[in-house]
N, C-alpha and C positions, 0 to 999 in steps of 0.2 A: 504494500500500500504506500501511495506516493501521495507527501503534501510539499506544498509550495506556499510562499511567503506568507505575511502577513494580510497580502490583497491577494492571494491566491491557492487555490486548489487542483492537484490534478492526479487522476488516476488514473491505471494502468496494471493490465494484466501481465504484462512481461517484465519476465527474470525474476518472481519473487522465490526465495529461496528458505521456503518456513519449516522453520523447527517446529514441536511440540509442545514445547514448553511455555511458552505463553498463547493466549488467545485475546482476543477481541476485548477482553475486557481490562485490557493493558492500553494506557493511554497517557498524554501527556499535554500540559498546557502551560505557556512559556507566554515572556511579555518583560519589562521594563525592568532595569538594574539585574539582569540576568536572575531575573525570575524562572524557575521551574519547577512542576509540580509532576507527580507520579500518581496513577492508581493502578491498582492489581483486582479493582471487583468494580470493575462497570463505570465507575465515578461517584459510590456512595460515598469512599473515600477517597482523600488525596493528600500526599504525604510530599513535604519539604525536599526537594534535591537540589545539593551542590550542585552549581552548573560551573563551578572554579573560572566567574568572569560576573562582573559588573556592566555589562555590556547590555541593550536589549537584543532580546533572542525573538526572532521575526520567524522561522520556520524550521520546519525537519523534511526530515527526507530518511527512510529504512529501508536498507537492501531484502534485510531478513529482519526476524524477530529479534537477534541479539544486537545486530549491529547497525550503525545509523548516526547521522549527523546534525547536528543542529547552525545554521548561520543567522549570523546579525552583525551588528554594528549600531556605530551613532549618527548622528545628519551629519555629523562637521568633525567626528573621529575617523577610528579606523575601524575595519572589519574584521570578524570573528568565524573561526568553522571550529568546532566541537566535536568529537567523537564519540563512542561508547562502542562498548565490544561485551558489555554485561547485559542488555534488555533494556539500557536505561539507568541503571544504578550505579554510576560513578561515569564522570567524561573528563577527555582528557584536550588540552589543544590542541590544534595544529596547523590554521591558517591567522596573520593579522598580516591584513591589507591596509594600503594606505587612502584607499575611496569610498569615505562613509561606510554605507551597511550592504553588506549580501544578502540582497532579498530573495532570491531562488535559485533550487537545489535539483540537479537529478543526478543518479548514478546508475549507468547501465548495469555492472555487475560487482562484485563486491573491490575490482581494483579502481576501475576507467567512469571516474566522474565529471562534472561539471557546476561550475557555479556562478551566477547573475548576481548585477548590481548596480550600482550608482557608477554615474562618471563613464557607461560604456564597458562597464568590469565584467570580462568574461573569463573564469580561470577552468583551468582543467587538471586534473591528478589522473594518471597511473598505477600509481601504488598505494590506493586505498585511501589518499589523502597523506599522504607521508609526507610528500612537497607536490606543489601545487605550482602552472607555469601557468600565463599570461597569454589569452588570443587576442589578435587583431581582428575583429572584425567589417574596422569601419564601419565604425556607428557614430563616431563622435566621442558626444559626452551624452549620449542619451540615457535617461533610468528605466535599468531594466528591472522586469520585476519578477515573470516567468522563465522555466525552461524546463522542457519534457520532449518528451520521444513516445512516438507509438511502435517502435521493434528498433532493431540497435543498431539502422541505416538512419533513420527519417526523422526529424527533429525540430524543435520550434523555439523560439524567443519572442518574448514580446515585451511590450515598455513602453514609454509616456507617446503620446500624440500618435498612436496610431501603428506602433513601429513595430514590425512584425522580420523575422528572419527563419530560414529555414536551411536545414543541412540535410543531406541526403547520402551521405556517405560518413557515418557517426561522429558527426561532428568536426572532419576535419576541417571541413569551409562552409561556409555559412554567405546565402544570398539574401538580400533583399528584396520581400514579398510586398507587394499592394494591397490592403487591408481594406482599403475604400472608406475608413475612416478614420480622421484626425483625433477620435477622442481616446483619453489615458489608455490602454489594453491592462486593466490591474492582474488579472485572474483568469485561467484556464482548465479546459478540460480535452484531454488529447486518448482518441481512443486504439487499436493495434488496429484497428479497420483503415484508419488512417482520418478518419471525420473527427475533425478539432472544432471547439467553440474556444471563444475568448470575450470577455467581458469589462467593463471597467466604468470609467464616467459616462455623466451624460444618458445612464440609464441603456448604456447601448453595449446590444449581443449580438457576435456573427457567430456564423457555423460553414465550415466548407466540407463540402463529402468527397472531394477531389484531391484531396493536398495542398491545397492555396489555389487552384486553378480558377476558381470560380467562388465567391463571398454570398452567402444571403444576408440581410438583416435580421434580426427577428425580434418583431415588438414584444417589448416588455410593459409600456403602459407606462415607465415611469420615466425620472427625468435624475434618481439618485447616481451617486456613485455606486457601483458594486465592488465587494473587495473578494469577494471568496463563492465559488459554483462548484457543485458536486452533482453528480448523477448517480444514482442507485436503480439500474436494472432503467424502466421507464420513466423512473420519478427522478424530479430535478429539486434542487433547488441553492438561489443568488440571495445573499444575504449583502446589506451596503447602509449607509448612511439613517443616522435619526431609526435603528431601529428597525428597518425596512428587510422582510422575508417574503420572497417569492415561491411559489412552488407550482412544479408543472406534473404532470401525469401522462403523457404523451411524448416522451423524450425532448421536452425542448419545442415544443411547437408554440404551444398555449403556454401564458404564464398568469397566476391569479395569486391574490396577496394573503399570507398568513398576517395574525395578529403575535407578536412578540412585545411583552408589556415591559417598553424602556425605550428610551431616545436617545439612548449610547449609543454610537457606533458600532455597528456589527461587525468585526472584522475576519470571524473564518467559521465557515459550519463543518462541520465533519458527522457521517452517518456510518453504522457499524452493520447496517440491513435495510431495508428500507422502511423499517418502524422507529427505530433509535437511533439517535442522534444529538449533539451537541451543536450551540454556538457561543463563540466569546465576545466579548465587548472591551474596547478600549479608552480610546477618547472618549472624553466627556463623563471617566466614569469606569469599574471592575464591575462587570456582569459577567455570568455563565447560566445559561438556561438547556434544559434537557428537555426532549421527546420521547415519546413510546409509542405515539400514534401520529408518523408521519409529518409532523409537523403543526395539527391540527388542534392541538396545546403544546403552550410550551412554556414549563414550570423551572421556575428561578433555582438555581443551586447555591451552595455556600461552600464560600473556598477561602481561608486565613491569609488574605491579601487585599491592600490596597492599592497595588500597581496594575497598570493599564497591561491589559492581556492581550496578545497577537494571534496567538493560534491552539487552535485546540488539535491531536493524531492520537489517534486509536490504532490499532496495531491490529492488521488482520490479514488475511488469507485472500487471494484474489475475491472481488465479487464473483458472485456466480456459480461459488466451488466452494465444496465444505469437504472435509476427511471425514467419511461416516463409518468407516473400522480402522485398526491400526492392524485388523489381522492381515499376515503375510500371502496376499495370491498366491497361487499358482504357476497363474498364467497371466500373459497381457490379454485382456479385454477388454471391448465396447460394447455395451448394453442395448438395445431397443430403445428408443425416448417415451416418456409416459409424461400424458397422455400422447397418443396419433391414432388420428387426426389431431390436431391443437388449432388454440384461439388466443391469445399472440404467443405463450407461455408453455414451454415444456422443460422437461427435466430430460437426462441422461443420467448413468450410471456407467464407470471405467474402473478396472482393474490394473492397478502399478503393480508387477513383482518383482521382486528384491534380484537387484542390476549388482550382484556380487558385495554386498553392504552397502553398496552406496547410494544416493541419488540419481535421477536418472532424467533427460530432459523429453518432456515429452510436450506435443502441440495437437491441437483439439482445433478444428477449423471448419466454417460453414461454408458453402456450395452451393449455386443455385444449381437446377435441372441441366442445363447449358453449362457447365463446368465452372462458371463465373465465382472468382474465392470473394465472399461476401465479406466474410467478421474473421479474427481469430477469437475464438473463446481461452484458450488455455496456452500460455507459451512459457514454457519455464522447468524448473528441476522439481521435481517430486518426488515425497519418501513414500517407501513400498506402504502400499494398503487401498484401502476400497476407498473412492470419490463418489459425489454426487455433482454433478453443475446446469446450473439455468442456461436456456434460450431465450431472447425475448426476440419475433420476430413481430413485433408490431410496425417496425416501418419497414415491412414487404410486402406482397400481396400473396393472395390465395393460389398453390403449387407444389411442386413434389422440390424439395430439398435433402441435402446430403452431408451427413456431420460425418468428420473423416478424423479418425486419431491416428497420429503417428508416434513412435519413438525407436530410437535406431533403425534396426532397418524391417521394423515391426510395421503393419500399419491394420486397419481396422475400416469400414467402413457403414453409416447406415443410413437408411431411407427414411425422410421426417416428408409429412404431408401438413401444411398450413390452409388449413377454411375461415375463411373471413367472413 
């Protein structure tokens, strides 16, 4: 599970590499004088963590459950990257730049990272964050805020007035995109199908299904900033300015207003399913408020601070995918989808078996009738045992499609039928 700054969010099914040991209900919330909070049960609690920096902490970013980074900085200091190699419980340094704050983090795999910022700051590591070296992008001195990848060719940036970049070959070079608009880009969502949204001032959302090839707009109805956009399966939702929660139920098409009682700045939602979730508040004010249904309340929490909070990460397992045995297969397997026929929503069922002790990478990829590669559903390392994972094919139409799992030189394939 992947987050991005303080104005943003992005998720991603590739490369996550989950242990067992923690679950979903591991989470964290970071914000001003390098504040950081832990919980290990959902967020009824949350326990004080050394963050060993005075610094404000604006985002994280988890390869896996143990290991992961946090960056930030000040407006007019220098910048900060953080590690952990425990789940969270103890981090150590390892970047201070000299351009303000690193507002956004990706890392393809647990060496080959990258990092956004102020001033045009684009850094990249090899060794895990060990040392960290300096791109040129030519951007200037733009503030960037985003950076993510949908697979570990094709890549995005984005930042103030509109400024969008894209890398197609993992980040070596990086071109500049036409966005078709001038307002902030704070916050993103970039999916392995390759369809990014990007969101920011101005109340304004694009979406392209093509790669940058082609921009829509898509009204929102309002006029706020948005700082942070998540999707869960069809449900969306943009949290931004004075308070302001959007949620959509149609992937992003529609957006209609929740009620969130406060006029603090909402600066990051984060969802653990599409029932539960969190958002924090900064400016103007320390809020944190919880869901369990969707968004459709949302009840005030309590948490031993009065520093302005940036981001809320929960710690989880790709969407779409749960471990529902740890018992050891047999064999590799792909299951039947249930239900088929389906109306937008199906499930699947794969068997991992044990790749000589270790982990094993395996990829899960939808199909239309025509051979056309639609989504990847699954791309990454998995430990041996029984899975379940969601489809949502509601932006397709009614026809026969093909879910196809591979891993070495294994492969699997099966017949799904959509009725609209």
């Amino acid at each position: 599970m992947i987050r991005f700054s303080k104005m943003a969010v992005l998720l991603t099914l590739f490369t996550l590499l989950w242990s067992n040991t923690l679950n979903s209900q591991t989470g964290f919330i970071m914000g001003d004088n390098g504040t950081l909070f832990r919980t290990s049960d959902g967020g009824l609690n949350w326990a004080v963590i050394q963050s060993g920096t005075t610094k404000t902490l604006w985002n994280s970013f988890f390869i896996n459950q143990q290991m992961g980074w946090i960056a930030g900085g000040s407006y007019t200091g220098t910048s900060i990257i953080i590690k952990t190699t425990d789940g969270g419980l103890s981090w150590n340094p390892q970047y201070a730049g000299s351009n303000g704050w690193m507002t956004g983090m990706f890392f393809l795999n647990t060496q080959t990272g990258f990092g956004v910022g102020s001033g045009g700051t684009v850094v990249k590591t090899t060794n895990s964050g060990l040392n960290w070296g300096t791109l040129n992008i030519g951007a200037g001195i733009t503030l960037f805020e985003t950076i993510g990848f949908s697979d570990s060719l094709n890549g995005w940036i984005s930042g103030w007035e509109g400024k969008l970049y894209k890398t197609t070959n993992g980040g070596n070079n990086w071109t500049s995109i036409v966005s078709g608009t001038s307002s902030n880009l704070y916050t993103s969502f970039i999916q392995p199908s390759g369809t990014a949204w990007f969101s920011g001032s101005n109340g304004i959302l694009i979406r392209t299904s093509n790669a940058g090839i082609n921009w829509s707009i898509i009204p929102t109805g309002a006029t706020v900033e948005f700082f942070s956009l998540i999707f869960y399966a069809n449900q969306g939702w943009l949290c931004g300015n004075g308070g302001s929660m959007l949620h959509s139920t149609d992937f992003g098409n529609t957006w209609t207003g929740q009620f969130v009682s406060t006029n603090v700045r909402l600066e990051t939602v984060d969802f653990i399913n599409a029932n539960t979730g969190w958002v924090v508040g900064g400016f103007g004010g320390t809020v944190i408020f919880k869901t369990t249904n969707a968004g459709t309340n949302w009840v005030q929490q309590t948490i031993n601070t009065t520093q302005k909070l940036y981001s809320v990460n929960f710690l989880k397992p790709p969407i779409g995918i749960q471990q529902i045995s740890g018992t050891v297969p047999r064999s590799f397997e792909l299951y039947q989808n249930f239900p088929n026929p389906f109306n937008p929503l199906t499930k699947f069922r794969f068997d991992v078996p044990n790749t000589n002790g270790a982990k094993g990478n395996f990829i899960i990829k939808i199909f239309s009738e025509i051979g056309e590669e639609l989504e990847t559903v699954v791309n990454g390392e998995l430990s041996p045992g029984k899975y379940e994972a969601d489809w949502d094919g509601s932006r397709y139409g009614s026809g026969v499609y093909f879910c196809r799992m591979t891993g070495g030189d294994l492969s699997k394939t099966i017949r799904m039928t959509l009725i609209k």
